[in-house]
C-alpha positions as CSV (number, residue, x, y, z in Angstrom):
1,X,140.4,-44.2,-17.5
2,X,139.7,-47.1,-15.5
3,X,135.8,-48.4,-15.6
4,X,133.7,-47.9,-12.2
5,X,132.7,-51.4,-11.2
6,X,129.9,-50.0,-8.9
7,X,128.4,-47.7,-11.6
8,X,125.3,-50.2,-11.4
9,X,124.9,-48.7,-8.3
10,X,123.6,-45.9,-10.1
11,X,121.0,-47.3,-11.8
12,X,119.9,-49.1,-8.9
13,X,118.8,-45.9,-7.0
14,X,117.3,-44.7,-10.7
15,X,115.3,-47.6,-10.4
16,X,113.7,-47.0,-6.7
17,X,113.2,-43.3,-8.0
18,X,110.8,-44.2,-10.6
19,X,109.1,-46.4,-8.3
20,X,108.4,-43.8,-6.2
21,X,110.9,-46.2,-3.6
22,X,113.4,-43.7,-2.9
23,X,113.1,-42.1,0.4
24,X,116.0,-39.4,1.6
25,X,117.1,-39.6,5.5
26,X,115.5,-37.2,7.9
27,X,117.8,-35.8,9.8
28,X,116.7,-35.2,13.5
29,X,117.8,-31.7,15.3
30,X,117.7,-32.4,19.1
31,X,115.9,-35.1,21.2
32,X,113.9,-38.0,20.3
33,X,110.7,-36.5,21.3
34,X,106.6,-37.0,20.8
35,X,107.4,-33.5,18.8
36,X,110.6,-33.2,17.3
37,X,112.4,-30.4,15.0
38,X,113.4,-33.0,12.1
39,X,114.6,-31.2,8.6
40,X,114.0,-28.0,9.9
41,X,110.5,-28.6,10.6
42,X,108.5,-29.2,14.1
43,X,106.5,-31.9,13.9
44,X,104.5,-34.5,16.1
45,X,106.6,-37.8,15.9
46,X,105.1,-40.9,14.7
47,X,108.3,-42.6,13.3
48,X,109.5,-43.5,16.6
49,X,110.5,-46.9,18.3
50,X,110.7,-44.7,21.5
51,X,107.7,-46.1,23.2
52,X,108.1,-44.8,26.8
53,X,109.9,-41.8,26.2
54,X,113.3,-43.2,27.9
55,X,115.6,-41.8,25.4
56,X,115.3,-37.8,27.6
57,X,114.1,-39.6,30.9
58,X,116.1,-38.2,33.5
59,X,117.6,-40.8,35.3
60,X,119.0,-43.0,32.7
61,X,120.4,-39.5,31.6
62,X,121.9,-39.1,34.9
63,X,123.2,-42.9,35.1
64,X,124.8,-42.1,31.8
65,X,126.6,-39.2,32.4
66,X,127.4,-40.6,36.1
67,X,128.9,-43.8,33.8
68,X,131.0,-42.3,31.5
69,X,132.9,-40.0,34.1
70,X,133.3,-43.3,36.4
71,X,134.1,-45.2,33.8
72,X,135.1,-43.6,30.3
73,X,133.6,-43.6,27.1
74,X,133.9,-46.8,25.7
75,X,135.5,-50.5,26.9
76,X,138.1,-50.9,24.6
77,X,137.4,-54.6,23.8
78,X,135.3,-57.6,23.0
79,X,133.6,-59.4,25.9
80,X,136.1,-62.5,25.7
81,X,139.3,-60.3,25.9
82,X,139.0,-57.4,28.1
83,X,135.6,-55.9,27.7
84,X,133.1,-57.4,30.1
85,X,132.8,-54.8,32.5
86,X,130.9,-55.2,35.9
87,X,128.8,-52.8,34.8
88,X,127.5,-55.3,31.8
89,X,127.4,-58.3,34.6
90,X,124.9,-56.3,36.2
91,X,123.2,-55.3,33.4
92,X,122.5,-58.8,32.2
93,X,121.5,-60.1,36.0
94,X,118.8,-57.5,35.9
95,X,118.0,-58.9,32.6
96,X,117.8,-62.7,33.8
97,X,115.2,-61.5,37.1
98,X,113.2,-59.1,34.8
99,X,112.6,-61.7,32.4
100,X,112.3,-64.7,34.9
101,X,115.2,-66.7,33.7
102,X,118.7,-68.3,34.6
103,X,120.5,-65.8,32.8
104,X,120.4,-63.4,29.7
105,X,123.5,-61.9,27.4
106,X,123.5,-58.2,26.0
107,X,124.3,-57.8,22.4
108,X,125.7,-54.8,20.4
109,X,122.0,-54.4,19.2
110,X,118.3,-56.6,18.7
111,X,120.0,-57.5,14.8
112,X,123.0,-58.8,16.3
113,X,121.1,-60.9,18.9
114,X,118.7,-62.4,16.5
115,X,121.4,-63.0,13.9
116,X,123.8,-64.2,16.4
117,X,121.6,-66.8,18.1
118,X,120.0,-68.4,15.4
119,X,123.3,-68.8,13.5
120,X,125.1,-69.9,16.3
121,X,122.3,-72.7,17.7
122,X,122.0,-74.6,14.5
123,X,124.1,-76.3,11.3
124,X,123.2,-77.5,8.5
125,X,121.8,-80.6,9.6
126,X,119.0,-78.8,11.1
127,X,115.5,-77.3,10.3
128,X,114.2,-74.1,10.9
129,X,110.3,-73.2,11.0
130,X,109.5,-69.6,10.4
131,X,106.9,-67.1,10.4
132,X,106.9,-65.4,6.7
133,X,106.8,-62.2,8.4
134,X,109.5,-63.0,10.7
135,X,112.1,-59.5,11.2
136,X,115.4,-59.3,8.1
137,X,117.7,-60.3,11.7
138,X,116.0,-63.7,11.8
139,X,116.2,-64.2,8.2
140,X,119.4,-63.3,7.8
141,X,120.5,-65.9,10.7
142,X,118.8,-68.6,9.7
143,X,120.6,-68.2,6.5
144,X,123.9,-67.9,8.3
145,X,123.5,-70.9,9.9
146,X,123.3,-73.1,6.8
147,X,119.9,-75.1,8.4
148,X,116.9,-76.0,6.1
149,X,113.9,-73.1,6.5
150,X,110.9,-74.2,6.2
151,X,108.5,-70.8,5.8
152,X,104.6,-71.2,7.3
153,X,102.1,-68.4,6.3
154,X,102.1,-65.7,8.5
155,X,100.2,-67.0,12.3
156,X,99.4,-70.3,10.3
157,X,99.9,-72.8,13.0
158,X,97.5,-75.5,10.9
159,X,100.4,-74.5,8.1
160,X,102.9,-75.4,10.4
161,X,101.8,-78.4,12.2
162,X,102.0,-80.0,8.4
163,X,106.2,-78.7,8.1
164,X,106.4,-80.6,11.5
165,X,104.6,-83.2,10.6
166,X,106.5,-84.1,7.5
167,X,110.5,-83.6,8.7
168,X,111.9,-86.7,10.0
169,X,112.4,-87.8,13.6
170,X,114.8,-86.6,15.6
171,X,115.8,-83.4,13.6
172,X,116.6,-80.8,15.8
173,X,114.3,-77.9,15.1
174,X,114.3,-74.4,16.0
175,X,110.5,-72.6,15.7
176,X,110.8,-69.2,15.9
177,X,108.3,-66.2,15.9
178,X,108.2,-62.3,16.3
179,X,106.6,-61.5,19.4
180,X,104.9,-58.2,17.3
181,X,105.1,-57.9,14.1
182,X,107.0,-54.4,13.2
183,X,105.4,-53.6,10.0
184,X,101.9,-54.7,10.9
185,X,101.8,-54.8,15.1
186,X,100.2,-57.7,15.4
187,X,101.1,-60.5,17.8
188,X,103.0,-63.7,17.0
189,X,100.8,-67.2,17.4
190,X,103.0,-68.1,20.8
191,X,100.7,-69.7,22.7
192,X,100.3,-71.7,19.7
193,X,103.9,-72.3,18.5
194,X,104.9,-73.2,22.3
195,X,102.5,-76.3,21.9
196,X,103.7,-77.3,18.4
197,X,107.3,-77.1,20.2
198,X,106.3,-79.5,22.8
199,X,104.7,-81.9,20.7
200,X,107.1,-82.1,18.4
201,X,109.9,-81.7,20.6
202,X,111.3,-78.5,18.9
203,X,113.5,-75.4,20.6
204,X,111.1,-72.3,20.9
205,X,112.7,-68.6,19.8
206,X,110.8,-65.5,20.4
207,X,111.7,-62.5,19.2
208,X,110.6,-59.6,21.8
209,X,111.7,-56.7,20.4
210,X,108.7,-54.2,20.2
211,X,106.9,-56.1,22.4
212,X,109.9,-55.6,25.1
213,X,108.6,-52.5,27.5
214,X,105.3,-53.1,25.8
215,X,103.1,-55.7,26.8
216,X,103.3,-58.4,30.0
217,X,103.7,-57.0,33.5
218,X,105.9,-54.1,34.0
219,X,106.5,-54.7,30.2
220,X,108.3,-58.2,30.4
221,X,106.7,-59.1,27.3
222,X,104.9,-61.6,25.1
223,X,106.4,-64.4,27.0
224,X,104.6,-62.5,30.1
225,X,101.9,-61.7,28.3
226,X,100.4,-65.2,27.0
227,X,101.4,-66.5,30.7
228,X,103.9,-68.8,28.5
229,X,107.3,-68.7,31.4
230,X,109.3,-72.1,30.8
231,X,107.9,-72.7,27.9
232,X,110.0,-70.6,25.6
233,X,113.5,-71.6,25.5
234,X,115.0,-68.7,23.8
235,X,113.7,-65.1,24.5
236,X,115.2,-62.3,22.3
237,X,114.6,-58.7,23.6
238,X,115.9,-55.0,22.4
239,X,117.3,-52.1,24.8
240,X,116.6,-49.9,22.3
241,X,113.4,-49.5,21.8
242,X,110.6,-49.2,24.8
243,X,114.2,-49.2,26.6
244,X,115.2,-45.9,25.1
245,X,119.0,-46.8,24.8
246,X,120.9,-49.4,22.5
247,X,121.5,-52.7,22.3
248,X,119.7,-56.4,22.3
249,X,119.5,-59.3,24.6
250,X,118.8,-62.8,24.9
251,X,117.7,-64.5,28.0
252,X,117.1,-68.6,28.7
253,X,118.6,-71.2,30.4
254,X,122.4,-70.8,32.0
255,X,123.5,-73.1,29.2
256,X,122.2,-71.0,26.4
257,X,123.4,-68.3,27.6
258,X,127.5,-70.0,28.5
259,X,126.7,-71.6,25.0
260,X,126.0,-67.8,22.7
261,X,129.6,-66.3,25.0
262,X,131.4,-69.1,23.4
263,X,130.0,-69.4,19.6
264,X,127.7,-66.3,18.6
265,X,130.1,-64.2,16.1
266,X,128.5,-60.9,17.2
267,X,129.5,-61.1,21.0
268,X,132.9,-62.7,20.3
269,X,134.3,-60.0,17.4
270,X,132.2,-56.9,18.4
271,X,133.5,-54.2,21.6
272,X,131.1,-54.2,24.0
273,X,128.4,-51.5,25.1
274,X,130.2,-48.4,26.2
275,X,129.0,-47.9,30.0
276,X,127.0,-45.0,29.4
277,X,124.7,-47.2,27.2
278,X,124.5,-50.5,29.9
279,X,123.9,-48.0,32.9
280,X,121.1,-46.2,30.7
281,X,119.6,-49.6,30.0
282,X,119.7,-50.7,34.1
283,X,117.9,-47.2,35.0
284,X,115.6,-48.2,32.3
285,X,114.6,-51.4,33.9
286,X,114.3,-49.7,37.3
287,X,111.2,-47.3,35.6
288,X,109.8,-50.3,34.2
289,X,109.6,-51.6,37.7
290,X,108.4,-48.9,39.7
291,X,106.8,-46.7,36.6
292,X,104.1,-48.9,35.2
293,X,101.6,-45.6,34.6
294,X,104.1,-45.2,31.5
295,X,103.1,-48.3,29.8
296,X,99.2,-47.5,31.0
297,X,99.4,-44.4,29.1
298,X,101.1,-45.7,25.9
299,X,98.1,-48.2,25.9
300,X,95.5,-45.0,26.1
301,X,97.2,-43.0,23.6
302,X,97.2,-46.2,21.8
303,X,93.5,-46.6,21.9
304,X,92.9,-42.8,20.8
305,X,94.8,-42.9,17.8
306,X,93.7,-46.2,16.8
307,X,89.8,-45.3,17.2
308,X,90.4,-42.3,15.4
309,X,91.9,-43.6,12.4
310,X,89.2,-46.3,11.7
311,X,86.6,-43.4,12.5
312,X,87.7,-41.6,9.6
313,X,88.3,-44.8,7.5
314,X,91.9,-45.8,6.9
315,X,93.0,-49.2,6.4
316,X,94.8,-50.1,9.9
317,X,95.3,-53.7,9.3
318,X,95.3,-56.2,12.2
319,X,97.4,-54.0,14.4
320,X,97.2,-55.1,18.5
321,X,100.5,-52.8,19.5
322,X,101.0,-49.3,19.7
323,X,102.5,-50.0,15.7
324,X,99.7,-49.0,13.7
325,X,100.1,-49.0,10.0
326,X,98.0,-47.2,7.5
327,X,97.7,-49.4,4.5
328,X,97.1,-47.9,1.2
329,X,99.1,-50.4,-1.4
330,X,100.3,-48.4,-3.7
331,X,103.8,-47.2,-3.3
332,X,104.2,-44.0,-4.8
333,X,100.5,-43.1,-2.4
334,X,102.0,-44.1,0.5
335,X,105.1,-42.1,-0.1
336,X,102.3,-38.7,-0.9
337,X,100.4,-39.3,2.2
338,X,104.0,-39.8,4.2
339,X,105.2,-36.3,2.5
340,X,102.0,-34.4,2.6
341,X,101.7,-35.1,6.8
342,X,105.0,-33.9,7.1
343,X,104.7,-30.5,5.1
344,X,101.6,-30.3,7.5
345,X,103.2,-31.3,10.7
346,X,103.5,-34.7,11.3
347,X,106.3,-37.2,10.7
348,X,104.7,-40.7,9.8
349,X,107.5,-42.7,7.3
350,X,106.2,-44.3,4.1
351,X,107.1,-47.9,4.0
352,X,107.0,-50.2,0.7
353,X,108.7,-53.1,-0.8
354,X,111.0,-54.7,0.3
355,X,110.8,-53.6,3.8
356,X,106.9,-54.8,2.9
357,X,105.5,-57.1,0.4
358,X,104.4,-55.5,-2.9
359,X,101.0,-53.6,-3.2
360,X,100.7,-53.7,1.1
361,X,102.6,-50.2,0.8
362,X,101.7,-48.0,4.1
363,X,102.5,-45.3,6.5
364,X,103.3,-46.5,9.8
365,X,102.8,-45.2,13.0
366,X,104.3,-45.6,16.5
367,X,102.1,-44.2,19.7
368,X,103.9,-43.6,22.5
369,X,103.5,-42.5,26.0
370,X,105.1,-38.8,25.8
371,X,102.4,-38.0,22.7
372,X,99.7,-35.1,24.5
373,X,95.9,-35.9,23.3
374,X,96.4,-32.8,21.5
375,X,99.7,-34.1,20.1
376,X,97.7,-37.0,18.8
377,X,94.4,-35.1,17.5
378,X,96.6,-32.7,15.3
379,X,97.7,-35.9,14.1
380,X,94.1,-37.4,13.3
381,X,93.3,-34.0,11.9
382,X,96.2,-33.9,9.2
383,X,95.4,-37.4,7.9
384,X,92.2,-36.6,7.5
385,X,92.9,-33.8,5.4
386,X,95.4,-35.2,3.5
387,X,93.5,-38.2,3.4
388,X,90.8,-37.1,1.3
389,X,93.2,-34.7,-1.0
390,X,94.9,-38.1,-2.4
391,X,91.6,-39.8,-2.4
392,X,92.3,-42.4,0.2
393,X,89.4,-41.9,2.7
394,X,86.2,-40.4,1.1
């Protein structure tokens, strides 16, 4: 009988069991919702990137369906053969005049845009400066790309200013920053970064993803936010967050964007958005731009949940987004508190290493604009119950 080279596998998945690291999928019945029927169960959602409740709005419903019986299902090929549709040409000039620039690019999703750029803009004859907290897509292309990473403590400009400071002239240089953190929601040192970037004559990279929908006018984010337009030569967004649909983005200069057609792998080897997906993400922009109450409301729901969980105690880090973790450290407590909420009526998913570092094990929550004050005090209540039943809040 032949021997099964992948039966480490096995004891792999053993291993995350005893640390209490193995998590099954939910599985979601029906829409994407502040309350949701997931396993069975009806609970109020707080494991959701859906920010603005776009994913059931009606109209990019509508532009969806209207899409797919205009144009099909799918586009049947990469960009560079056959599969740049109008539909994705006007998809990405909205993009360009939401976010202020000369042009933008859609990617098959935020991963692929991250991944895609960073490999794509450097070799290995370059340097790359990097947030330790930085998102697994930016990792993973700055790898790819075979350049030198330099790591900085997490928001430690001082930190980085002395990586800068030591690399020798003239080597090109990417710095590059989330915009909000997704584990922790806090915000990226831009404002900061940007003037290490001009000083040292470095290329600035955001990455926008949660903060896309979220913060700056009309949600333009933490380029819009900070006030920091021109100063940030490469913005990376997601559609499929705040944006409700799927997909990422990046937006900058004409020649970065020409540039990424020609040499990021993603876009050249990967069939492009099927036209349901680009014509959600258009209606999308159009509520950003004449729905801003959304965003208002996420930000008071925000503000609610937050004051109530450091009322009753919890740990919520540093958080400045609608991401609000609930820190606890220990894995195998964070996965009790995530399982007890959700036998009691709330979805909140335990996170723990490596997705965080070990002994910061937490639940983390997502506010968003659909969630009721009810919605949100039945949330409050169960954590406090379950809260001081494990012995995390007295």
């Amino acid at each position: 009988m032949r021997h099964d080279p992948l039966d480490y596998l096995a004891d792999e998945l053993n291993s995350l069991r005893d640390e209490g690291l193995y998590r099954p999928l939910r599985v979601l019945d029906g829409e994407q919702g502040a309350r949701a029927d997931v396993d069975g169960r009806s609970v109020v959602n707080l494991s959701s990137n859906n920010y603005l409740g776009l994913t059931t709005h009606p109209a990019p419903r509508a532009r969806a369906i209207e899409a797919t019986r205009r144009y099909g299902v799918g586009s049947g090929s990469v960009r560079t053969i056959a599969g740049t549709m109008a539909i994705h040409v006007e998809l990405e000039a909205r993009l360009a005049r939401f976010k202020r620039t000369e042009a933008a690019v859609v990617f098959q999703s935020g991963f692929a845009a991250n991944a895609g750029t960073v490999s794509a803009l450097l070799d290995r004859d370059d340097v790359i400066v990097s947030d330790e907290l930085n998102h697994a897509s930016i990792i993973d292309g700055a790898r790819l790309s075979r350049a030198t990473i330099k790591v900085f403590p997490h928001r430690d400009t001082v930190a980085a200013r002395r990586i800068l400071e030591a690399l020798p002239r003239r080597t090109r240089t990417l710095i590059i920053t989330d915009g909000v953190f997704s584990m922790d929601g806090d915000l990226g040192a831009l404002p900061e970064l940007c003037e290490l970037a001009e000083a040292f004559g470095c290329i600035m990279m955001v990455d926008d993803a949660h903060a896309s929908g979220v913060f700056g006018r009309n949600g333009r984010g933490t380029v819009d936010h900070f006030d920091l337009h021109g100063r940030v030569d490469v913005q990376v967004g997601t559609l499929s967050k705040a944006l409700g649909a799927l997909g990422g983005y990046v937006a900058g200069t004409r020649a970065l964007i020409e540039f990424l057609q020609r040499r990021a792998r993603p876009f050249l080897f990967s069939t492009s958005h099927p036209p349901a997906v680009a014509a959600s993400c258009i209606a999308a922009l159009d509520i950003l731009e004449t729905e801003p109450d959304l965003i208002d409301r996420l930000w008071r729901n925000t503000q609610f949940f937050q004051n109530g969980l450091t009322a009753l105690g919890f740990d919520t880090g540093s958080s400045q987004s609608p991401i609000t973790p609930v820190i606890v450290g220990d894995a195998r407590l964070a996965m009790a508190l995530s399982d007890r909420l959700f036998q009691a009526g709330v979805f909140a998913q335990g996170i723990g290493f490596p997705t965080v570092a070990q002994g910061r094990a937490r639940v983390r929550t997502i506010v968003t604009a659909t969630h009721t004050q009810d919605d949100l005090q039945f949330a409050l209540d169960c954590f406090e119950s379950v809260g001081r039943q494990l012995g995390i809040i007295q």
